[in-house]
Each structure stands twice: as C-alpha cells, then as structure tokens.
N, C-alpha and C positions, 0 to 999 in steps of 0.2 A: 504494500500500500504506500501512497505517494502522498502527500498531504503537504499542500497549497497554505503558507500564511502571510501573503503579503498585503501591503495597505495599498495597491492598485487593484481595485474590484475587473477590468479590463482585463489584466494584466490575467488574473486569478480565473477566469471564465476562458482566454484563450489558453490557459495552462491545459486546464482539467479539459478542454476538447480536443486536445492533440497528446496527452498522453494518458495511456490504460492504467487504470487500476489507478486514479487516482481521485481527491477528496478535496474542496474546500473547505477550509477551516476559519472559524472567525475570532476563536479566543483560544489563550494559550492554555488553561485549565484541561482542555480536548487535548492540544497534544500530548501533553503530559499523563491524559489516561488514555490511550489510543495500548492498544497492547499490539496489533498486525503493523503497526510502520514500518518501515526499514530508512524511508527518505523524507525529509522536510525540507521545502522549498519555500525559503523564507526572506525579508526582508528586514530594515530596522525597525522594530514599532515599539510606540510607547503601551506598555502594560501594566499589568501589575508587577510582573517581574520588573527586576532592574536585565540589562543583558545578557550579562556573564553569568547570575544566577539560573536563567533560565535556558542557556545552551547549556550547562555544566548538565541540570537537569535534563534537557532533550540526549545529550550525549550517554547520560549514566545507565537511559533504556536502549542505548548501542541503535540510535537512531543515528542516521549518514546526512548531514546537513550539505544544504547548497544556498548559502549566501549571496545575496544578491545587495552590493555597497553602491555607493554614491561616485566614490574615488576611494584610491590608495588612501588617502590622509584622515578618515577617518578613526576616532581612537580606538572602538570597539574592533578594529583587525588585528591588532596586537591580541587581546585577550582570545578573539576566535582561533586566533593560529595554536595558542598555549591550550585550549581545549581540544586539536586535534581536528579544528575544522577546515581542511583544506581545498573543498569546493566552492570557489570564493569566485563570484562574475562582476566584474567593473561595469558601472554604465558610461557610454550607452551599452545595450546588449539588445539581441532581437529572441525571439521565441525560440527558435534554431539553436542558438547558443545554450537556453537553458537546458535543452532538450537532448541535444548532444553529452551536456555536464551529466545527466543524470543515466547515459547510457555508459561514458567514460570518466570515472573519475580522475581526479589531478593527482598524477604523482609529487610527493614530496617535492624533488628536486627543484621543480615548478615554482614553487611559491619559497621555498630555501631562502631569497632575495628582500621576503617579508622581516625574515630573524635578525638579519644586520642592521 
C-alpha cells in the first residue's frame, strides 16, 4: 500500500490515479495506524507532529518515505537524511519523477553530498 500525504489536493488525486494500490490520506494519526504500508509519499505539513517526530515514527513501522522538499536549503533535510530517508524529490518535479522514485529507490551514494 502506497499512501499519499501531501498538502497539494491536485497533486494527491493525480498520484492515487496513476499509481496501484495506493490511498489518500489526510491526517497523520492514519499513517501512523495504517498497519499494510510499505511507502509514504509525502510533503512538508504543518500537524500535530512536529517533523522529525513524526518521520522517526512513520520510519519505526519500517514504512519507505519519498519526500517531496521545496529546495536543498530546507532545514528538515538534515534531520530526514539522519532518519534514513533517502527518497528525497526537489521541486520543480513532474508526476513521472514521483512515480519513477517509488519504482526505484535512491541509493545512498546519491544523496552522500547531503552529509557534508
């Protein structure tokens, strides 16, 4: 299962029609009791979590994130990369890109250049 959280409702509707077995979601309480995940396709949003708490938790049910940032300069990339989330898309990005990320994931190496 593939589970959609971003704050582009657009963005969210062309996800879940171009790839299978997937869900929009609208609060993070749901992912967090989702027990079939494996992937979360998600953005920055303001919730009740703070960030970091809330990917440490999406990470600890061994759920595979695919971030979707703004720019490199963002501060929450630091903390993603230190939880192990290395499916990380820069805008701009098109549907293709996302869709591609969750067919192939980023090897380490890739993103290596975040750590310095």
């Amino acid at each position: 299962m593939i589970l959609i959280f971003t704050d582009n409702e657009q963005l969210n509707e062309d996800l879940n029609n171009k790839i299978e077995n997937s869900r929009i979601v609208y609060y993070p309480d749901y992912v967090l009791q989702e027990k079939e995940a494996n992937i979360l396709i998600t953005t920055l949003q303001l919730n009740k979590y703070n960030f970091s708490e809330f990917m440490l938790k999406v990470r600890e049910k061994n759920i595979r994130v695919i971030l979707l940032l703004e720019n490199e300069k963002v501060k929450e990339l630091k903390d993603a990369l230190n939880l192990g989330i290395y499916d990380i898309i820069f805008d701009p990005f098109s549907l293709e890109d996302i869709i591609s990320k969750v067919n192939s994931p980023t090897p380490f190496s890739s993103i290596a250049k975040y750590f310095k």
